[in-house]
SEGU-857186 format. One record per residue (C-alpha): residue number from 0; z, y, x; residue in one letter. Coordinates in steps of 0.5 Angstrom, whole numbers, plus 2048, in hexadecimal, padded with zeros to 3 digits. Each point is the difference from the previous one (the first is absolute). Layout:
BEGIN
<node i="NUM" w="Z" v="Y" u="X" aa="a"/>
...
END
This chain:
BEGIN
<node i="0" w="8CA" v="8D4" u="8BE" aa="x"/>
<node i="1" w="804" v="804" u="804" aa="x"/>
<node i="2" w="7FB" v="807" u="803" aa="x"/>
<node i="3" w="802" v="807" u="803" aa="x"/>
<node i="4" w="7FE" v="806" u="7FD" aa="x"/>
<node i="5" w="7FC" v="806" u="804" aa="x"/>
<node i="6" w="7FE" v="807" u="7FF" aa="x"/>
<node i="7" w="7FA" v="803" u="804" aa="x"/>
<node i="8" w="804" v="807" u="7FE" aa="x"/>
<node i="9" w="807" v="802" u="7FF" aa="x"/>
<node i="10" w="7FF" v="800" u="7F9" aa="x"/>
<node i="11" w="7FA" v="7FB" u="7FF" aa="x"/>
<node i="12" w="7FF" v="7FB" u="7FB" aa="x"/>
<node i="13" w="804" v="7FA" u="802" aa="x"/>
<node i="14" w="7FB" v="7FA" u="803" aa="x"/>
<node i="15" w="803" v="7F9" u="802" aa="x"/>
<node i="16" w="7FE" v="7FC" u="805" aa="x"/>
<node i="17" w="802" v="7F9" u="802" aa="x"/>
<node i="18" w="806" v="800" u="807" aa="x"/>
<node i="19" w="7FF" v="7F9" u="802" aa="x"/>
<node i="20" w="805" v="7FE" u="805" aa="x"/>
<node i="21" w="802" v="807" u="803" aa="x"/>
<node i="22" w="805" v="804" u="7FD" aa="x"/>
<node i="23" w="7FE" v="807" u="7FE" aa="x"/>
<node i="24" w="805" v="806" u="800" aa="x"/>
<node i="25" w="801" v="807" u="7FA" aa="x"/>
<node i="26" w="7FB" v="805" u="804" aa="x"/>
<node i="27" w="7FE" v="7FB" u="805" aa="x"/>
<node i="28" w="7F8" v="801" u="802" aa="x"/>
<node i="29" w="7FB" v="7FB" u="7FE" aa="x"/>
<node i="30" w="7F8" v="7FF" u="802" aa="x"/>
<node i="31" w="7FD" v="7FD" u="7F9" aa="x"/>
<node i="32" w="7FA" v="7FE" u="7FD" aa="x"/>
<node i="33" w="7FD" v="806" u="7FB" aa="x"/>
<node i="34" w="7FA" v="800" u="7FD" aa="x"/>
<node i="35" w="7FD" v="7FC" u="807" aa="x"/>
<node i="36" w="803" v="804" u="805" aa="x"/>
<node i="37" w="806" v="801" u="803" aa="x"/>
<node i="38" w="805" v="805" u="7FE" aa="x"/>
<node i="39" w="807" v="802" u="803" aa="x"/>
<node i="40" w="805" v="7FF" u="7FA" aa="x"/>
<node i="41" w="808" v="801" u="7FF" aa="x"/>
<node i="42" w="804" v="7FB" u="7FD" aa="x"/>
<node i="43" w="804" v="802" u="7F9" aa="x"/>
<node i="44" w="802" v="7FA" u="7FE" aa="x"/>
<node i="45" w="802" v="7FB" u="804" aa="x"/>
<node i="46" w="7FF" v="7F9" u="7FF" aa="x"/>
<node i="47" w="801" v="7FE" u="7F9" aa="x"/>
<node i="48" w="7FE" v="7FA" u="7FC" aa="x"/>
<node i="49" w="7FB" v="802" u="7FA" aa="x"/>
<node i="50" w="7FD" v="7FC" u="7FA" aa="x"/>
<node i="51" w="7F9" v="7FF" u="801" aa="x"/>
<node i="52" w="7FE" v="802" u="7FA" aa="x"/>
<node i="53" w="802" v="807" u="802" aa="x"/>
<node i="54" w="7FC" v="7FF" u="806" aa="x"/>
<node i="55" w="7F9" v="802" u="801" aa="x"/>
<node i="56" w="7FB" v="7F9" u="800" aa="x"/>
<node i="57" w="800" v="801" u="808" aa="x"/>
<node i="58" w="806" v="802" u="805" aa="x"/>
<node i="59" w="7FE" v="801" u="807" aa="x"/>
<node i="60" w="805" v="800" u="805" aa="x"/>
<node i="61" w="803" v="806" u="805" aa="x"/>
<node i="62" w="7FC" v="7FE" u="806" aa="x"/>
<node i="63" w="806" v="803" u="805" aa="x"/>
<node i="64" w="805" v="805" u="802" aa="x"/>
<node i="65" w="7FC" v="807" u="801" aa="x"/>
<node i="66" w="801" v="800" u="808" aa="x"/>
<node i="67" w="802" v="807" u="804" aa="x"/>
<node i="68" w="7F7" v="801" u="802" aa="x"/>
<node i="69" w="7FF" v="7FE" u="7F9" aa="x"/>
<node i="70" w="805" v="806" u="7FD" aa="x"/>
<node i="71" w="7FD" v="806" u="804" aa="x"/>
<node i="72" w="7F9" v="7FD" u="7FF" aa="x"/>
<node i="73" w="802" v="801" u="7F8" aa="x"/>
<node i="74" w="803" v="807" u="803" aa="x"/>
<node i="75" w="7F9" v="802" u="803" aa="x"/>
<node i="76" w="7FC" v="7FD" u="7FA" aa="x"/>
<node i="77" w="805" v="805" u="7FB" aa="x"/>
<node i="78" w="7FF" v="807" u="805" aa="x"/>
<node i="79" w="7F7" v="7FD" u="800" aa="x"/>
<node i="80" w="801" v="800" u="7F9" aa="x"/>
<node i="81" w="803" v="807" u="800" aa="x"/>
<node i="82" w="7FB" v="803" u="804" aa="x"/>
<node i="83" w="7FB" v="7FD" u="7FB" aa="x"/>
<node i="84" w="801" v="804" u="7FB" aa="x"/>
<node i="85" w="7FD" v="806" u="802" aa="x"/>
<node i="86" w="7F8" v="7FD" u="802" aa="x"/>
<node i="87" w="801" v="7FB" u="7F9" aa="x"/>
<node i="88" w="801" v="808" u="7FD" aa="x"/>
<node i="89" w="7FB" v="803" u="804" aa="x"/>
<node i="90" w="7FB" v="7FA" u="7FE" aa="x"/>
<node i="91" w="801" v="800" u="7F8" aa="x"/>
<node i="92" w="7FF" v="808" u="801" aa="x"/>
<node i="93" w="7F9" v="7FE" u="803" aa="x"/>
<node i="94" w="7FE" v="7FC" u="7FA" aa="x"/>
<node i="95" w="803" v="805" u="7FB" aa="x"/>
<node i="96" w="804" v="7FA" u="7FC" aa="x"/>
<node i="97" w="804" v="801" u="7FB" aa="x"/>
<node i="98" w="807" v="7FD" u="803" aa="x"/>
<node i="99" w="806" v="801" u="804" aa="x"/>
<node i="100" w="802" v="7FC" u="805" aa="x"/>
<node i="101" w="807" v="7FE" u="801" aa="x"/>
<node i="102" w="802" v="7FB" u="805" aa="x"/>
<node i="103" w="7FC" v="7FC" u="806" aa="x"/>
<node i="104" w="803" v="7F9" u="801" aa="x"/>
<node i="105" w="7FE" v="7FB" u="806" aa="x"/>
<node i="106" w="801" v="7F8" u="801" aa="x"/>
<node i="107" w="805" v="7FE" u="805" aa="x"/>
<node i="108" w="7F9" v="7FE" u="804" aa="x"/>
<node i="109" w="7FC" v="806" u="7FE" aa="x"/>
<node i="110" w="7FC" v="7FA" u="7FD" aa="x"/>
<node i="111" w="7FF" v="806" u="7F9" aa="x"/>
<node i="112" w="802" v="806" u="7FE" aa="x"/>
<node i="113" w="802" v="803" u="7FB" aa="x"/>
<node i="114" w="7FE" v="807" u="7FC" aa="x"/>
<node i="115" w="804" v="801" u="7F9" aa="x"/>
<node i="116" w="7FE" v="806" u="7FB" aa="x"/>
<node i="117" w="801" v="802" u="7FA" aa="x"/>
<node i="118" w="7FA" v="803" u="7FB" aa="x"/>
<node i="119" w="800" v="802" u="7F9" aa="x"/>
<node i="120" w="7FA" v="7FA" u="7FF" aa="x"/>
<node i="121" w="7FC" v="7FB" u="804" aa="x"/>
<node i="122" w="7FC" v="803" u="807" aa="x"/>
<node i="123" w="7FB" v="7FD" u="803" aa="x"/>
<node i="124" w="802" v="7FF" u="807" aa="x"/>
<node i="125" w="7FC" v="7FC" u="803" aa="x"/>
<node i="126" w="7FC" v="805" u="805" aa="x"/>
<node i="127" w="808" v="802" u="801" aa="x"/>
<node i="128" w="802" v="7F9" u="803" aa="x"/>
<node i="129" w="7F9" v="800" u="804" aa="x"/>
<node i="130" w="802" v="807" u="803" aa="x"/>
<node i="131" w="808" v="7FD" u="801" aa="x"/>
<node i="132" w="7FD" v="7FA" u="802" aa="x"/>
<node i="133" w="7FC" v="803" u="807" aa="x"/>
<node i="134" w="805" v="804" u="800" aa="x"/>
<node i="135" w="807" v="7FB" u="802" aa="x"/>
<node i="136" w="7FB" v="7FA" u="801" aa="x"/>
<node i="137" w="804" v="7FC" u="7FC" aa="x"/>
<node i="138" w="800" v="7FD" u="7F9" aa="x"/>
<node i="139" w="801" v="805" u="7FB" aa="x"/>
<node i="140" w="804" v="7FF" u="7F9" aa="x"/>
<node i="141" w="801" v="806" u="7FC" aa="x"/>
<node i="142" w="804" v="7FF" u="7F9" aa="x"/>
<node i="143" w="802" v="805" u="7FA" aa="x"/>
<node i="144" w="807" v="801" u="7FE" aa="x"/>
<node i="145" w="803" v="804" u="7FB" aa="x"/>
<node i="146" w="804" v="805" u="801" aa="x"/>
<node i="147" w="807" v="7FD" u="7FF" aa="x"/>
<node i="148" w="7FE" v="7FC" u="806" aa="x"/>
<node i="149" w="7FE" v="806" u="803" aa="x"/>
<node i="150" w="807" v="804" u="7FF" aa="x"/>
<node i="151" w="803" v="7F8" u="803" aa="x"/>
<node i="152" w="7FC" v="801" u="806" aa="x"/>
<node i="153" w="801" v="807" u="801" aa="x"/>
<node i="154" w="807" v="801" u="7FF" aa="x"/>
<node i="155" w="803" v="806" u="7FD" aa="x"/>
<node i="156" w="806" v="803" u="7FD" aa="x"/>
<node i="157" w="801" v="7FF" u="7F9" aa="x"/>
<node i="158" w="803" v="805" u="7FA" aa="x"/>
<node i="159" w="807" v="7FE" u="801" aa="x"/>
<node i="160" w="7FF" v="801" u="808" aa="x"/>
<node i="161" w="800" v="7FA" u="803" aa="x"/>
<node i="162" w="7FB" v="7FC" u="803" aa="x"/>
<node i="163" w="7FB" v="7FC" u="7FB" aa="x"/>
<node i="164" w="802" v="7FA" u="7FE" aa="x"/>
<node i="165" w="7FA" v="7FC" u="801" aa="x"/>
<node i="166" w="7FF" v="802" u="807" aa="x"/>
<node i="167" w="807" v="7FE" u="802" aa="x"/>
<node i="168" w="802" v="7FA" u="7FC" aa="x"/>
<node i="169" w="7FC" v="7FD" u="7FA" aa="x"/>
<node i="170" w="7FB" v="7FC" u="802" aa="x"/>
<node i="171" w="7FD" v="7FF" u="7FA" aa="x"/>
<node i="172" w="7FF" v="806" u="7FB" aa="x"/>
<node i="173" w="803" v="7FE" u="7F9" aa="x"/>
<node i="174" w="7FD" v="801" u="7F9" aa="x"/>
<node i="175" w="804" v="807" u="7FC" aa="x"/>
<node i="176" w="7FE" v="803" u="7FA" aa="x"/>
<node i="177" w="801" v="808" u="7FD" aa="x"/>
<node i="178" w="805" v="7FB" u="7FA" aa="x"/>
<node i="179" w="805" v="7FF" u="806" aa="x"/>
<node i="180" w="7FF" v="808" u="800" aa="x"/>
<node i="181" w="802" v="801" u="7FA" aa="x"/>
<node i="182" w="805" v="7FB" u="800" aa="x"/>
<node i="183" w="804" v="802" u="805" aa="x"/>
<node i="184" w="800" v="807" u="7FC" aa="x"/>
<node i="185" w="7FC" v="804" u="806" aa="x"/>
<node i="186" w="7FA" v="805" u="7FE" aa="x"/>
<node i="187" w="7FA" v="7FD" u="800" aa="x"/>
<node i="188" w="7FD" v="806" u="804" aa="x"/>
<node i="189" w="7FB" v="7FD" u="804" aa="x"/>
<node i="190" w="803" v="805" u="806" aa="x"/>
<node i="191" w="806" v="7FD" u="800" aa="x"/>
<node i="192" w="800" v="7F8" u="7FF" aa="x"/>
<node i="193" w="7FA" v="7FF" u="805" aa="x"/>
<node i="194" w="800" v="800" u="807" aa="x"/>
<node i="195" w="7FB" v="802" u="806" aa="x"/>
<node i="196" w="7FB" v="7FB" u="7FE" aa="x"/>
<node i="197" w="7FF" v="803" u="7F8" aa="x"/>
<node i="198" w="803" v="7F9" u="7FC" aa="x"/>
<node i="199" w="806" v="7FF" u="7FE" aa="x"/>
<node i="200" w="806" v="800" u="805" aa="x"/>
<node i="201" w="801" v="7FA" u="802" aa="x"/>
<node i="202" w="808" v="801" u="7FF" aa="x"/>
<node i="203" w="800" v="800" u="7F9" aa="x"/>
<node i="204" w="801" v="7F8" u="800" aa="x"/>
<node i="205" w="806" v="800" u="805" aa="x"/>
<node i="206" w="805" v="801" u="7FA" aa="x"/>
<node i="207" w="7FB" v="7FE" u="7FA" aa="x"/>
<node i="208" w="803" v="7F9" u="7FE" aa="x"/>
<node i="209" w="806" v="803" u="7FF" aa="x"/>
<node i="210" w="7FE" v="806" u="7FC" aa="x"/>
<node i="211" w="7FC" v="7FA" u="7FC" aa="x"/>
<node i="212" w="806" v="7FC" u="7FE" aa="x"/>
<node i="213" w="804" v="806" u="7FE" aa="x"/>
<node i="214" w="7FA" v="801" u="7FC" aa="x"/>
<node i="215" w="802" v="7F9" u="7FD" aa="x"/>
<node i="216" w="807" v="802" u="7FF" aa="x"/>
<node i="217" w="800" v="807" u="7FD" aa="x"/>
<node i="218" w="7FF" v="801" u="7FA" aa="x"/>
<node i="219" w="7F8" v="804" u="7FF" aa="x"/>
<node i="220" w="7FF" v="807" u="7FE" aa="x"/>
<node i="221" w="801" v="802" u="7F8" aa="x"/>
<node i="222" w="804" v="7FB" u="7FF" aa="x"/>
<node i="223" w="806" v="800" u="7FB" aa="x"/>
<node i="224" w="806" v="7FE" u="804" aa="x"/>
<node i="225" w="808" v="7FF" u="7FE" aa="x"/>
<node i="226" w="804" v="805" u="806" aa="x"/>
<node i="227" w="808" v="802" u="800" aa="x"/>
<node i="228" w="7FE" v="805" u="7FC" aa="x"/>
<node i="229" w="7FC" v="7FE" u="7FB" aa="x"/>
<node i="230" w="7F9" v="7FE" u="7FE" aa="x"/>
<node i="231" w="7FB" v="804" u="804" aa="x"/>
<node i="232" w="7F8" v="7FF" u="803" aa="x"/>
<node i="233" w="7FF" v="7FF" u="807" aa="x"/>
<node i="234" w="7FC" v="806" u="803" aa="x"/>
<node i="235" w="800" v="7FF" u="808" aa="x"/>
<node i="236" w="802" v="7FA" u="805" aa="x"/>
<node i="237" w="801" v="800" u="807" aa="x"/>
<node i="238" w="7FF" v="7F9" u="802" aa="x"/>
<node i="239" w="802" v="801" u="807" aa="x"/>
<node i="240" w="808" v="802" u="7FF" aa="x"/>
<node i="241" w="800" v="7FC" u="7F8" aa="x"/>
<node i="242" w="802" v="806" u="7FD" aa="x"/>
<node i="243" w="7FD" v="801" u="7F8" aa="x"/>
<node i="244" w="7FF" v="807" u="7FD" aa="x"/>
<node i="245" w="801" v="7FF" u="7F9" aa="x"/>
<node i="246" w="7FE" v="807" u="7FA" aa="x"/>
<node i="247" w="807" v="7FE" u="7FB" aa="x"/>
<node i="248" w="7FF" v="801" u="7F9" aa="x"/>
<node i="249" w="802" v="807" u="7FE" aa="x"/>
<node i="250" w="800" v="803" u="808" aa="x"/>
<node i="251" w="7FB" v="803" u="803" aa="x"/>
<node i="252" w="802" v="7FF" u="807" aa="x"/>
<node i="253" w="7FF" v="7FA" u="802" aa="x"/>
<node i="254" w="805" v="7FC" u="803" aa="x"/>
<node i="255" w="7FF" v="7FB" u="807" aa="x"/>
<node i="256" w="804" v="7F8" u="800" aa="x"/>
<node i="257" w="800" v="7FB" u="805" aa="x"/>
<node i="258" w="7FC" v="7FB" u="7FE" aa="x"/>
<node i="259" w="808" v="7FB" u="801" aa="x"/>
<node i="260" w="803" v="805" u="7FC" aa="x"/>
<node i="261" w="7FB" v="7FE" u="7FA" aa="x"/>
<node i="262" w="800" v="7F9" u="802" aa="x"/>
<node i="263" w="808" v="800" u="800" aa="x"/>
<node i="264" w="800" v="804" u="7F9" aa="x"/>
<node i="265" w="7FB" v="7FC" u="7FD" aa="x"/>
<node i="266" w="805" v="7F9" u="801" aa="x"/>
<node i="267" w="805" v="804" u="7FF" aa="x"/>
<node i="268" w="7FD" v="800" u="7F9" aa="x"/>
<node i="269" w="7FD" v="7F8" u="7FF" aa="x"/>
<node i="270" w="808" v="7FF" u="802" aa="x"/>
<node i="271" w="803" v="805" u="7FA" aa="x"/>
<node i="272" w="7FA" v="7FD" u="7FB" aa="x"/>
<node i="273" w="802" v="7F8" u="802" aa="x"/>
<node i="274" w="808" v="802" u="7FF" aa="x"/>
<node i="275" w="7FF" v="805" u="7FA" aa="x"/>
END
C-alpha cells in the first residue's frame, strides 16, 4: 500500500497517511485527520509503498497541501499555546496539584487543546478541566507523560554538548539497559550514563551492535588462551578496537594483542600441527 509518512513534531512519532493521487514532497505541509480534528503536519517520508500488515487497520488520507492562511493559523495556535502556559500554572496553583505542566497544544481548528504534565502519580484533575475548560471555552484534554517525553518536548543540551537527541531526530525512544553500559566498559555511575531525563542515555544503542558481535567473537574474560608469547589468561578486553590484554604465565605485566594478531597466530598454529 503505497502511504506518506508525517510528523506532528520535528522530531515526532512517525504516522502514515494515504496520498491519494496527489504527490507530496520531504518537508511539504499537510492538513491530516488526528484524533477527529484537523492538524498541521509535515512530511517525512514521501510516498512509499508498505505492507499492510505493517500498517494500522485503518489509514486515513492527508487531506490537502497546508495552504499559506493555514500555516500562520498554526503559527498563532502555537504563540496562543505559549501564552497558555502561564494561566494553565496559575490554575493548578489554585487547586494545589501536585503536578507540572509541561506544553500546551491546540488543533488546527481549535477544536481541543491540549495540556501535557507530568506527575509522580495519578491526580485528579477533573475540577482543573472544569477551571480550563471556562477558562479557553474549547474542549480540554490533558495527558500524563513521562519524563524522558518531557526532556523530548523541552529540549535541552545533553552530557556530550549537543542538542538531545530525542528533540531533535528520534522520533520514537529505544530500549537501552545498564548491560550496554557494562559492555561498552563505561562506569555505571548513574551521573554518567544518564541524561537530563534521569534514565539511561539513550546514546548507549547507537554503537551497541557492534560492542555485541565483538563480544561473540573475542574470547571472554578468565579465559585460558594461546598467544605469541606463550599460554596466558585473558584479564581485559576492549571490544571497540579488538585489542586482548592477556596476564602470561610467568609475567606480572600483563600484555596487550590484537585480536587478528591471535587469530593469525592461532592458524598459523592449526597449519604446523596439520603439516607436523
Amino acid at each position: 500500500m503505497e502511504v506518506v509518512g508525517v510528523r506532528f513534531r520535528d522530531s515526532g512519532h512517525i504516522y502514515y497517511y494515504a496520498p491519494g493521487k496527489a504527490e507530496y514532497h520531504y518537508d511539504e505541509r499537510v492538513i491530516v485527520e488526528s484524533q477527529q480534528a484537523k492538524m498541521l503536519a509535515k512530511v517525512a517520508i514521501p510516498k512509499i509503498d508498505i505492507d499492510k500488515s505493517d500498517l494500522p487497520k485503518e489509514v486515513l488520507p492527508i487531506l490537502h497541501k497546508a495552504g499559506e492562511q493555514e500555516i500562520q493559523k498554526a503559527q498563532r495556535n502555537e504563540a496562543d499555546a505559549q501564552a497558555a502556559m502561564g494561566i494553565g500554572k496559575k490554575k493548578i496553583r489554585s487547586r494545589n496539584l501536585e503536578m507540572k505542566l509541561v506544553g500546551v497544544e491546540y488543533t488546527l481548528d481549535r477544536s481541543r487543546m491540549i495540556f501535557y504534565f507530568t506527575a509522580d502519580g495519578r491526580v485528579d484533575f477533573r475540577e482543573l478541566v472544569k477551571d480550563l475548560a471556562g477558562e479557553f471555552r474549547t474542549r480540554i484534554e490533558l495527558r500524563q507523560i513521562g519524563v524522558r517525553d518531557e526532556a523530548k518536548l523541552l529540549g535541552g543540551l545533553g552530557p556530550c554538548g549537543r542538542p538531545l537527541c530525542c528533540a531533535t531526530f528520534l522520533g520514537d525512544f529505544i530500549p537501552v539497559s545498564i548491560k550496554m553500559a557494562k559492555d561498552q566498559g563505561l562506569s555505571l555511575n548513574p551521573t554518567k550514563i544518564s541524561g537530563l531525563c534521569g534514565r539511561l542515555m539513550c546514546c548507549l544503542k547507537y554503537e551497541n551492535a557492534e560492542y555485541e558481535t565483538a563480544k561473540k567473537e573475542m574470547p571472554d574474560y578468565g579465559k585460558e588462551i594461546l598467544t605469541p608469547d606463550g599460554k596466558g589468561r585473558v584479564v581485559g578486553l576492549n571490544l571497540l578496537n579488538r585489542i586482548v590484554r592477556v596476564r602470561l604465565v610467568g609475567r606480572e605485566t600483563p600484555v596487550e594483542y590484537l585480536y587478528s594478531e591471535l587469530q593469525a597466530f592461532k592458524e598459523q598454529a592449526k597449519v604446523g600441527e596439520v603439516h607436523g
